[in-house]
C-alpha positions, 0 to 999 in steps of 0.5 A: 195748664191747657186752655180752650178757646170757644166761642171768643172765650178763652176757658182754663179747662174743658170742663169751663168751657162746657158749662159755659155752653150747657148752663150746668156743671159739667165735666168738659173732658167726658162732654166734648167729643169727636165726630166719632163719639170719642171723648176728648178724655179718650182722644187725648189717651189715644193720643198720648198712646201713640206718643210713646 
């Protein structure tokens, strides 16, 4: 399982890591993004694409 560090804070998932930050329910992979705007849903696609 990945984890996301924030803040200090280790997080199981993105999606823990962005309610933690926004207060609310919230899905970490379409939240987080790149300077570009890319999703990390998106970013992690790319990169998996790339991959193979």
């Amino acid at each position: 399982m990945a984890a996301a560090a924030l803040l200090g804070h280790l997080f199981a998932s993105p999606s823990m890591a962005a309610i933690a930050v926004l207060g609310r329910s919230a899905n970490g992979w379409l939240e987080w993004k790149t300077e570009q705007g890319q999703t990390l849903d998106g970013a992690k696609r790319q990169s998996v694409k790339v991959a193979e």
